[in-house]
C-alpha positions as CSV (number, residue, x, y, z in Angstrom):
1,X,131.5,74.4,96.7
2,X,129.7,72.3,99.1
3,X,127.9,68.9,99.2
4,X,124.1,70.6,98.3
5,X,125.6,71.5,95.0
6,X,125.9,69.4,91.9
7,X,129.7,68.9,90.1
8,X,128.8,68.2,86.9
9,X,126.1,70.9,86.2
10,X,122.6,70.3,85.7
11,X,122.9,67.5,83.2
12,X,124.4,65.0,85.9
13,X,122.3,61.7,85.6
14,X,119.1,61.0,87.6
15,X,120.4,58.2,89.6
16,X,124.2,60.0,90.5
17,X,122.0,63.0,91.4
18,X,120.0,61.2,94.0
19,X,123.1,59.2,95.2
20,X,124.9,62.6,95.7
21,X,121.6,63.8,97.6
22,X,121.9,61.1,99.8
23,X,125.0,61.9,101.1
24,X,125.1,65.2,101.5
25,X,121.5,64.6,103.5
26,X,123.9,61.9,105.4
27,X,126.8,64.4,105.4
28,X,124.7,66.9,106.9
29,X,122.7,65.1,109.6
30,X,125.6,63.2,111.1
31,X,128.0,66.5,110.9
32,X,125.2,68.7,113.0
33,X,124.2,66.1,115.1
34,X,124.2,67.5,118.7
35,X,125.5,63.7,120.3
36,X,124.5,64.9,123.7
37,X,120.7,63.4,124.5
38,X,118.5,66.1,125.6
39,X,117.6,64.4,128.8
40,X,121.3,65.5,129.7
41,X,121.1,69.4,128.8
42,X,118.0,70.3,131.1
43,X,119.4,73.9,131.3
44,X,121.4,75.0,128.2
45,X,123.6,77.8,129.6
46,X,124.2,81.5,127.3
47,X,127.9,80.0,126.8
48,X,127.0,76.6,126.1
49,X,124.6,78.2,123.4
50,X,127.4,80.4,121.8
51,X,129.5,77.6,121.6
52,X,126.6,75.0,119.6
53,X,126.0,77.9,117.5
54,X,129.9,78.1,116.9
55,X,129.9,74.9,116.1
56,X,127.0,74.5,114.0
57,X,127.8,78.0,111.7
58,X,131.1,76.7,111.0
59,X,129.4,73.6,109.7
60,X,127.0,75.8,107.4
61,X,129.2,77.9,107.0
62,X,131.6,75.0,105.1
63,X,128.4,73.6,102.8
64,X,126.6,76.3,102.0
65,X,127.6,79.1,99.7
66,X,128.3,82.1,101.8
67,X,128.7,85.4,100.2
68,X,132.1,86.7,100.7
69,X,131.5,90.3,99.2
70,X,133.3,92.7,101.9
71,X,131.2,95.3,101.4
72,X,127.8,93.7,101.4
73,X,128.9,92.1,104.5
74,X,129.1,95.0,106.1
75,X,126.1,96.2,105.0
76,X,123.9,93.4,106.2
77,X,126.0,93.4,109.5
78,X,125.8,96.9,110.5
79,X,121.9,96.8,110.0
80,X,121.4,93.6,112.1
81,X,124.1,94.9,114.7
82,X,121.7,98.2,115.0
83,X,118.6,96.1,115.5
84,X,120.1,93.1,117.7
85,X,122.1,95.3,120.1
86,X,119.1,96.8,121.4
87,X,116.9,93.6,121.7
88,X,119.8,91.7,123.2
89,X,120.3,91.5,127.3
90,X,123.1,88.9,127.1
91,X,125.3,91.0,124.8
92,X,126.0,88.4,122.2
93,X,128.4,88.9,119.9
94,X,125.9,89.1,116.4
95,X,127.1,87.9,113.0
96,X,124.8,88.0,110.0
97,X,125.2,86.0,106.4
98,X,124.3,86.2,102.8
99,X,123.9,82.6,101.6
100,X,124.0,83.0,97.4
101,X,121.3,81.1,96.5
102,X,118.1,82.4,94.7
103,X,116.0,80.6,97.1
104,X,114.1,82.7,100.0
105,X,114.7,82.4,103.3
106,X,116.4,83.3,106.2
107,X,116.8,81.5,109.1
108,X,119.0,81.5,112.9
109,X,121.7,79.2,114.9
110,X,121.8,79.6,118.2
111,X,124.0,82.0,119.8
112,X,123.6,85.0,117.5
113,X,124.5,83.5,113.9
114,X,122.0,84.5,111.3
115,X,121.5,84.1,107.7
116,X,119.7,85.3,105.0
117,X,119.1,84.4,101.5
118,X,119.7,86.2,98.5
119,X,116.8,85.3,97.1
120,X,115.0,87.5,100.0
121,X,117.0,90.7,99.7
122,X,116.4,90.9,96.1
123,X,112.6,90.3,97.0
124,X,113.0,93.1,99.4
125,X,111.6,96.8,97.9
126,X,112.9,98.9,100.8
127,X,115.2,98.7,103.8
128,X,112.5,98.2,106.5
129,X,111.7,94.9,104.6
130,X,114.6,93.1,105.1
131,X,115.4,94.8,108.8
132,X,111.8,93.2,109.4
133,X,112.9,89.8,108.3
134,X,116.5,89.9,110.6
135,X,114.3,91.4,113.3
136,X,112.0,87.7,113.0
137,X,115.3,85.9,113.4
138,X,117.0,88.1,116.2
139,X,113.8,87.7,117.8
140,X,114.2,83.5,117.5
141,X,117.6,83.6,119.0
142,X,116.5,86.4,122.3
143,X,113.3,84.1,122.7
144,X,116.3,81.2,122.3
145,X,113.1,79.3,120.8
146,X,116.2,76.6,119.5
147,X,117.2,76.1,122.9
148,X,113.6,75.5,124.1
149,X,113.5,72.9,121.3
150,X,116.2,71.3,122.2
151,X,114.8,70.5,125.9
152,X,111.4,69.8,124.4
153,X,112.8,66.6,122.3
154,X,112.6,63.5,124.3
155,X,115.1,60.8,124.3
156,X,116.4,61.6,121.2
157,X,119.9,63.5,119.4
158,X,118.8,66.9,117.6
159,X,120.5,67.5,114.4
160,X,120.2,69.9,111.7
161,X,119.2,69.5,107.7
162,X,121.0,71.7,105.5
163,X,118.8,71.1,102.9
164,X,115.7,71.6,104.3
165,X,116.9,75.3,105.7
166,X,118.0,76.3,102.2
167,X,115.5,74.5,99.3
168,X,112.3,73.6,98.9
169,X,113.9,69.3,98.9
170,X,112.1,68.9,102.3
171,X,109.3,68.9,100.5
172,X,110.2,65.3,98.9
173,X,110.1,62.0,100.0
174,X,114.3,62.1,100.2
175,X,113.7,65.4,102.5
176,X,111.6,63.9,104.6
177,X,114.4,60.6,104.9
178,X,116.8,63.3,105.7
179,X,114.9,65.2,108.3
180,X,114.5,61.5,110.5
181,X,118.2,60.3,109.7
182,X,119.1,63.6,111.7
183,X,116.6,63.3,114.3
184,X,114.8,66.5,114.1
185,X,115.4,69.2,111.5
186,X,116.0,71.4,114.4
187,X,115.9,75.1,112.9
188,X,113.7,73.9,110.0
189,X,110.6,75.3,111.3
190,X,109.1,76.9,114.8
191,X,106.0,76.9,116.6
192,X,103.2,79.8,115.4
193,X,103.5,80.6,119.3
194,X,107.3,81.0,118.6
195,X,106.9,82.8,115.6
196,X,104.6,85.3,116.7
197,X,107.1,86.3,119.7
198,X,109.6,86.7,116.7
199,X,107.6,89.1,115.2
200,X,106.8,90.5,118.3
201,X,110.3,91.2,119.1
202,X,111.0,92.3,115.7
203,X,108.4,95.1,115.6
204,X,109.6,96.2,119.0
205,X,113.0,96.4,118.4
206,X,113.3,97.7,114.8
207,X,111.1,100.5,116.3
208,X,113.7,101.4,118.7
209,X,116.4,101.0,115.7
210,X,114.3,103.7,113.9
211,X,113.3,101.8,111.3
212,X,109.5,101.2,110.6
213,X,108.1,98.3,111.7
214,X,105.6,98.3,108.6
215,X,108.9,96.6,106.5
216,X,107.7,93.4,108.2
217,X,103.8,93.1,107.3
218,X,104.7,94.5,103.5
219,X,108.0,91.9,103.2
220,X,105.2,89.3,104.2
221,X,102.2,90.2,101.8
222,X,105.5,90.4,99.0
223,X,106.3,86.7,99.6
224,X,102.5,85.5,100.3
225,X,101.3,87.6,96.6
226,X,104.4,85.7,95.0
227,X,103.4,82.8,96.4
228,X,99.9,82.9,95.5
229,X,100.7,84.1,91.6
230,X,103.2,81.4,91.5
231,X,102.9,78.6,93.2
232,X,105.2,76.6,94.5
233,X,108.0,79.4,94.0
234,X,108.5,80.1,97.3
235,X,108.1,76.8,99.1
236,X,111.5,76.8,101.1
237,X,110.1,80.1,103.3
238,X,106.3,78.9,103.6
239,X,107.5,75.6,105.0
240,X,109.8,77.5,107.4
241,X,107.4,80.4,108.6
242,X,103.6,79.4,107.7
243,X,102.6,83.1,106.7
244,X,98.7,83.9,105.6
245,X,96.7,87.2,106.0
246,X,96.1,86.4,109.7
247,X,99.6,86.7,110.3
248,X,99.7,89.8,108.6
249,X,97.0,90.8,110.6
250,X,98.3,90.0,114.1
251,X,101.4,92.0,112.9
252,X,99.2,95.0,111.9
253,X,97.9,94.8,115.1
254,X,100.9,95.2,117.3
255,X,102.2,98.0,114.8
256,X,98.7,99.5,115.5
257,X,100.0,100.4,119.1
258,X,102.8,102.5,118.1
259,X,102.0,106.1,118.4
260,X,101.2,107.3,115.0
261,X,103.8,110.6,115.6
262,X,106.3,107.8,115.9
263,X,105.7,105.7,113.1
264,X,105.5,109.0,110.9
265,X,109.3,109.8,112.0
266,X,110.8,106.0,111.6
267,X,112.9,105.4,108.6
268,X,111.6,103.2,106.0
269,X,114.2,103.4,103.4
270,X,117.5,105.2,102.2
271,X,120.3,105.0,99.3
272,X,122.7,102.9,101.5
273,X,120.0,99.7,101.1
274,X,119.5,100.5,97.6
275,X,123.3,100.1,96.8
276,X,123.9,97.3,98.9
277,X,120.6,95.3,97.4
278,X,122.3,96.4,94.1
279,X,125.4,95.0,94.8
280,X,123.8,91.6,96.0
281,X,122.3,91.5,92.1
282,X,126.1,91.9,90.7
283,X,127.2,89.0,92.1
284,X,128.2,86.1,90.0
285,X,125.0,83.9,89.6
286,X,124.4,81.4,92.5
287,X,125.8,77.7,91.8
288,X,122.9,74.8,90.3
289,X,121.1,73.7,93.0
290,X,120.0,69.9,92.8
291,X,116.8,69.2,91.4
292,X,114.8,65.9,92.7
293,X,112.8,63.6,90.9
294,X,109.1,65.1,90.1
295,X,107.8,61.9,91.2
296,X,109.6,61.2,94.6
């Protein structure tokens, strides 16, 4: 179990919880901080991003609780493998993640690591919903919108937030302490210029995968109806891809290209998704995530 979890269960004392929030937050900045300052890295080679990514997956990989379910590993790495393999000009050798935590989100490391929460795929109706949403983050890590980061970040070390990737904590006051004790919360949130390019890229390359490309718009307007009956519910994915009708929109629109003779033949969803989103729900309960003050 790592640091982001509590020991004692969800009774643990106000003042050992925020100590124990405080050092994971510590934990995590210092252990993903990047110690090389940007002004050094002008040009990040394809290796040198493989390797960071390495480096920073085995990191989450240690705190956060990664679904080790052999078959719904597979799964969710055969459908990303049949997306990113045609988006992908650098052949990078892909690996995709469950994390088992109820929150939603999904997000990207460098080099071709990405993870998903399962939280999203039980959110997800169809297939084409959730190749949508691994389509976004394939298309972060072929746009290398981390890299570009990176060299965008002046005089200063880049580090990652575990917490802010996986709950809604950056949200709080002790979030916010994290995000600067690390620098930059790195992959906490992109640009709407870099997330449109995702979902550019997504749409484009989930066609060719034969999957519709409609998954993405409707996994959106799922998230943003949720979000608008229950507020608050979803804050981890808002405050890591804004989403509103516009977006939506802008999606609609690049769908809206696609010969309609195509779209009719793409496959939106089948019985293999339906087991594997199954199987997701039958796994034991995620752990007790910390819960921060109301009034921080």
């Amino acid at each position: 179990m790592g640091l982001a979890f509590t020991r004692r269960g969800r009774h643990m004392h106000t003042h050992e919880m925020r100590m124990q929030m405080k050092r994971f937050a510590a934990g995590a900045a210092l252990a993903l901080t990047l110690t090389t300052s940007v002004t050094a890295c002008a040009t990040i080679s394809t290796q040198q991003e493989v390797q960071l990514g390495q480096q920073y997956a085995q990191q989450v990989n240690a705190q956060l609780p990664i679904v080790q379910d052999a078959e719904a590993n597979r799964y969710i790495n055969v459908l990303g493998d049949s997306i990113a393999k045609l988006s992908d000009p650098r052949n990078l050798d892909w690996h995709f993640f469950i994390v088992n935590t109820d929150e939603v989100n999904a997000f990207a490391l460098p080099g071709g690591f990405i993870y998903v929460n399962r939280g999203l795929i039980e959110r997800a109706t169809k297939m084409d919903e959730l190749a949508g949403v691994l389509g976004h983050e394939i298309g972060h890590v072929i746009m290398r919108h981390s890299v570009k980061q990176m060299q965008q970040q002046q005089q200063a070390n880049i580090g990652v937030t575990l917490a802010c990737i996986l709950t809604s904590v950056c949200n709080s006051q002790l979030g916010q302490a994290a995000i600067q004790v690390g620098g930059t919360a790195l992959f906490a949130k992109f640009s709407r210029e870099d997330e449109a390019q995702a979902d550019e890229v997504a749409v484009t390359y989930v066609t060719r995968a034969g999957i519709d490309p409609r998954g993405l718009p409707d996994m959106f307007q799922i998230l943003l109806n949720e979000q608008q009956s229950q507020p608050g519910a979803l804050d981890a994915w808002f405050a890591t891809h804004p989403t509103e009708q516009s977006r939506i929109a802008d999606v609609n629109a690049l769908i809206a290209k696609i010969d309609p003779t195509i779209l009719q033949s793409l496959t939106q969803d089948s019985p293999n998704f339906q087991a594997f989103k199954a199987r997701v729900h039958s796994l034991p309960a995620p752990p007790p995530q910390p819960k921060t003050n109301p009034g921080n």
